[in-house]
C-alpha positions in Angstrom: 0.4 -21.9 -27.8 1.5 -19.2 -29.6 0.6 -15.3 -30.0 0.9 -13.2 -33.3 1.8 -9.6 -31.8 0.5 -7.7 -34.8 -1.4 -8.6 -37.8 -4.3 -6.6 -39.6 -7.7 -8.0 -40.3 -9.4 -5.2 -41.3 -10.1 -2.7 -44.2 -8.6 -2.8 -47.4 -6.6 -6.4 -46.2 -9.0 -9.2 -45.0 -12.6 -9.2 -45.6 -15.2 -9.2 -42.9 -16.1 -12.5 -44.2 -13.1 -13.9 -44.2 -11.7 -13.2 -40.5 -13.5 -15.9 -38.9 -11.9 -18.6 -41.6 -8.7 -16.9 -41.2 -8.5 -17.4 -37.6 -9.5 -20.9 -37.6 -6.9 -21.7 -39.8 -4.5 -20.1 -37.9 -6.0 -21.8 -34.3 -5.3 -25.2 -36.5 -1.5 -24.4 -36.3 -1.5 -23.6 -32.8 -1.5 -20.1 -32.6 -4.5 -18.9 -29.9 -3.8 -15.2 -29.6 -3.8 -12.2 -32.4 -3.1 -8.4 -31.5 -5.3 -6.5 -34.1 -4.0 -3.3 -35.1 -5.5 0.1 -36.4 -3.7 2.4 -38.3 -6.0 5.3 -38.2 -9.4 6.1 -36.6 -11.9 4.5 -38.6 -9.9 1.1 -38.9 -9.1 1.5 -35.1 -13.2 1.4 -34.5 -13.3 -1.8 -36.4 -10.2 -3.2 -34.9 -12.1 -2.9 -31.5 -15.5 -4.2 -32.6 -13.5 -7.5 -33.5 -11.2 -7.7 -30.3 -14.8 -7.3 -28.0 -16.4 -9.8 -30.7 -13.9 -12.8 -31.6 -12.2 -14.9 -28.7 -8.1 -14.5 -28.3 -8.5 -11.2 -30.2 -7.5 -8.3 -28.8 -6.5 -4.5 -29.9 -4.1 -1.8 -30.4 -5.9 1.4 -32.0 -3.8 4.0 -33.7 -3.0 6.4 -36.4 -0.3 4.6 -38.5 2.7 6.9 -40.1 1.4 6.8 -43.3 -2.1 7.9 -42.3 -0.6 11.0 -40.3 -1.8 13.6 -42.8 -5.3 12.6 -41.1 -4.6 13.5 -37.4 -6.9 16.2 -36.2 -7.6 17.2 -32.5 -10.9 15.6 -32.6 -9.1 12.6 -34.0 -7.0 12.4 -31.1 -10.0 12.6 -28.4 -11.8 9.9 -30.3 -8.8 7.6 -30.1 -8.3 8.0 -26.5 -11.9 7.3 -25.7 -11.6 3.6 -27.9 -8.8 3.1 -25.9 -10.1 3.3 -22.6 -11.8 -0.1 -23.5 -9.9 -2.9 -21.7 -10.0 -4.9 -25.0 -7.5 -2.3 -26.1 -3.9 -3.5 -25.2 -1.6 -1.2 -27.0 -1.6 2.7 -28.5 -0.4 2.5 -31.9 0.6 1.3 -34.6 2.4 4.5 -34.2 5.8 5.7 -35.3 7.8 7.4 -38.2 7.7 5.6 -42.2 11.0 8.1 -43.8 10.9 5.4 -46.8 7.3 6.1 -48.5 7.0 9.3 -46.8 3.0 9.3 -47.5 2.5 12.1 -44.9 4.9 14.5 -44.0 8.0 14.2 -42.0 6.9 17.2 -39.4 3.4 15.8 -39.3 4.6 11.9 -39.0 6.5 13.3 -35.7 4.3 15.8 -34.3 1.3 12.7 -34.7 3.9 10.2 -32.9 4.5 12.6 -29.9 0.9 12.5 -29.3 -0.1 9.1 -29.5 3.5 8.8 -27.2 1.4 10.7 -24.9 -1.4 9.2 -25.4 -0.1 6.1 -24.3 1.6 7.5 -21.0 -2.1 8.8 -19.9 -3.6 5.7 -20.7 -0.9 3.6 -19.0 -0.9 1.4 -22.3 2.4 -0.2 -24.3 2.7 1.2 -27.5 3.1 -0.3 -30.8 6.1 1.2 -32.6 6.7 1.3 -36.7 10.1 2.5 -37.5 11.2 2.6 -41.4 14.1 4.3 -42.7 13.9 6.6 -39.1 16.2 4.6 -36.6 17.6 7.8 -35.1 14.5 9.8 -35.0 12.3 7.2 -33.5 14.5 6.1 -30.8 15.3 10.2 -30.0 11.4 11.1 -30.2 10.8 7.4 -28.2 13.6 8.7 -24.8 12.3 12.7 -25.2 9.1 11.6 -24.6 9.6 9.1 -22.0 8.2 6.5 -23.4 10.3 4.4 -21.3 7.5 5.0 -18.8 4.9 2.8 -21.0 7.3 0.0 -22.9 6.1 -1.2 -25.7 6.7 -3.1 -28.9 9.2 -2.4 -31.9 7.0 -4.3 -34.5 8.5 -5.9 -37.6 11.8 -5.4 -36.0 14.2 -4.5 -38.9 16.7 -2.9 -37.7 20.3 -3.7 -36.2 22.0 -4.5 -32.9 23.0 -0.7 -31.3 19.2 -0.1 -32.2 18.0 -2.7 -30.4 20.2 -2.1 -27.4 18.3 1.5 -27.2 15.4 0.3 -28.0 15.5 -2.3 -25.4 17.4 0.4 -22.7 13.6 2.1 -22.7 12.4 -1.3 -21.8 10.9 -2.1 -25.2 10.8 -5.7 -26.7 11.5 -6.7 -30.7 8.9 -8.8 -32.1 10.2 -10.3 -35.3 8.4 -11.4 -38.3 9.0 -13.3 -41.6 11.9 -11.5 -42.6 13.7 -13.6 -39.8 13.0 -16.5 -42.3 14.9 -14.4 -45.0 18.4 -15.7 -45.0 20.0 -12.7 -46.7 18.1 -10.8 -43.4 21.6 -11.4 -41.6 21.2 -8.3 -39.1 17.7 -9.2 -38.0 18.3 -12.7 -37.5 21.8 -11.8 -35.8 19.3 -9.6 -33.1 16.9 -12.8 -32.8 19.4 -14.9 -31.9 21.2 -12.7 -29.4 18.1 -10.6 -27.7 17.0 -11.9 -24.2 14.9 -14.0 -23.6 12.2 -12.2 -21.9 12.1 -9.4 -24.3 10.9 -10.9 -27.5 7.7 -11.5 -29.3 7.0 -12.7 -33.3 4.4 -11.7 -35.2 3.1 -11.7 -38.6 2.1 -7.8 -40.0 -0.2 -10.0 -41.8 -1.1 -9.6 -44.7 2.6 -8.3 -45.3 5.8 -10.2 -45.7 5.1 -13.4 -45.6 7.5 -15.9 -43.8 9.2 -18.7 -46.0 8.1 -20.6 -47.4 5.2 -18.7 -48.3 7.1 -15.5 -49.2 6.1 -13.6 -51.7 2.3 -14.9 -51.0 -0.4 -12.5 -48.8 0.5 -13.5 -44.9 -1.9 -14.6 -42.7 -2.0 -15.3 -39.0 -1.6 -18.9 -39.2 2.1 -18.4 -40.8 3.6 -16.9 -37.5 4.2 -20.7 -36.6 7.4 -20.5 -39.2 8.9 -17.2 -37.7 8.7 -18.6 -34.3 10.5 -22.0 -36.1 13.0 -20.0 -37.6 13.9 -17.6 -34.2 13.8 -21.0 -32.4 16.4 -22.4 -34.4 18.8 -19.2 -34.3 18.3 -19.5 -30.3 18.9 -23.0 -30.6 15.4 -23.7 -28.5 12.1 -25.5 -29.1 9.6 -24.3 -31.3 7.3 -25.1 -27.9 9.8 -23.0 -25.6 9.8 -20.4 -28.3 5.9 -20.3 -28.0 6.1 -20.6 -24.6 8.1 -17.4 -23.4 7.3 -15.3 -26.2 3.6 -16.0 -24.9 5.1 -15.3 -21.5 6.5 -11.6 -22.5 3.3 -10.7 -24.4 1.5 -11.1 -21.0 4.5 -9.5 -18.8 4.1 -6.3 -21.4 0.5 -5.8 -22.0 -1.1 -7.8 -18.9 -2.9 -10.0 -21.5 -2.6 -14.1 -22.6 -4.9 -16.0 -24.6 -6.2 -18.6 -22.1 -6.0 -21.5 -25.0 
């Protein structure tokens, strides 16, 4: 049984017609959980119309770096009422994106402090993008205290000393396909040396698809050849893999797919 930890079905990258077919394929491979993820208010409604709808699906609502330059006050009260649901496991996808830099720097920070926030009222995880910011987004991540709520470091891209800090505020690295990228050497150094109970793969579907479908849209079926490929660097079972990743999902957000 496994769990992708963030992939998007919604908007501009799956269809409504196709999430149903998508998922199917993906429960054919074995994998019986899927955290949904919003990256700004109107995809975050969506998000949690299919976590309430579809079985294993469940949420985390958010304004996404890039989508920043949207963040109003009223956008923050409607986000914290969709995340009162229960279907809603984590606030985010949150964080700081220094590489495109579609919304500004000062905005990007000031909008992750609050969803930080947001996430220590709600007594929610949070869901954690971090490109080309590894110091600011750990600093912002301990001023805040965000050690109080955990959460995930999604598409985990980063190096060891990050993920020491990262993990020191009690936060787990959920790898995707660019474990499967050979030339990925300080990723898959982290996936092979990270405990045990502190990691989680995932797919950022439709994004960065594992080998041997790189190259090719992602979809929530592939997670099955991340999980092979941290397996292998652990020296584990895929099925252990599954297994305690599956474990830790449930151990951070309260939440398992029950098949």
């Amino acid at each position: 049984m496994l769990v992708d930890a963030h992939c998007h079905l919604t908007g501009t990258y799956l269809a409504e017609d196709q999430v149903e077919d998508t998922l199917a394929r993906a429960r054919a491979e074995g994998v019986t959980g899927f955290i949904a993820v919003g990256t700004d208010l109107e995809d975050s409604r969506t998000v949690l119309e299919l976590a309430r709808r579809l079985p294993g699906v469940q949420a985390s609502l958010g304004v996404h770096p890039h989508e920043a330059k949207t963040w109003s006050q009223d956008t923050g009260a409607a986000l914290a009422a969709l995340a009162l649901d229960p279907a809603v496991r984590f606030v985010g996808e949150t964080g700081l994106d220094w590489h495109y830099d579609l919304s500004p720097r000062d905005e990007q920070e000031a909008v992750f402090r609050a969803q930080i926030r947001l996430a220590r009222t709600l007594r929610k995880p949070l869901m954690i993008h971090t490109r080309s910011a590894p110091e600011a987004t750990l600093s912002i991540l301990e001023e805040e205290g965000a050690d109080a709520v955990r959460g995930i470091i999604h598409c985990f891209s980063e190096d060891r000393p990050f993920a020491q800090r990262a993990l020191d505020l009690g936060f787990y690295l959920s790898f995707s396909g660019i474990a499967t990228f050979k030339k990925a050497e300080a990723v898959r150094d982290v996936a092979a040396w990270a405990p045990a109970d502190r990691i989680l793969v995932e797919t950022d579907a439709p994004f960065l698809a594992p080998v041997p479908y790189r190259g090719k849209p992602n979809e929530p079926g592939f997670v099955r050849f991340t999980a092979e490929a941290v397996a292998g660097l652990r020296g584990i079972s895929s099925l252990k893999l599954a297994e305690l990743t599956t474990r830790n999902l449930e151990a951070l957000c309260g939440w398992a797919p029950s098949s």
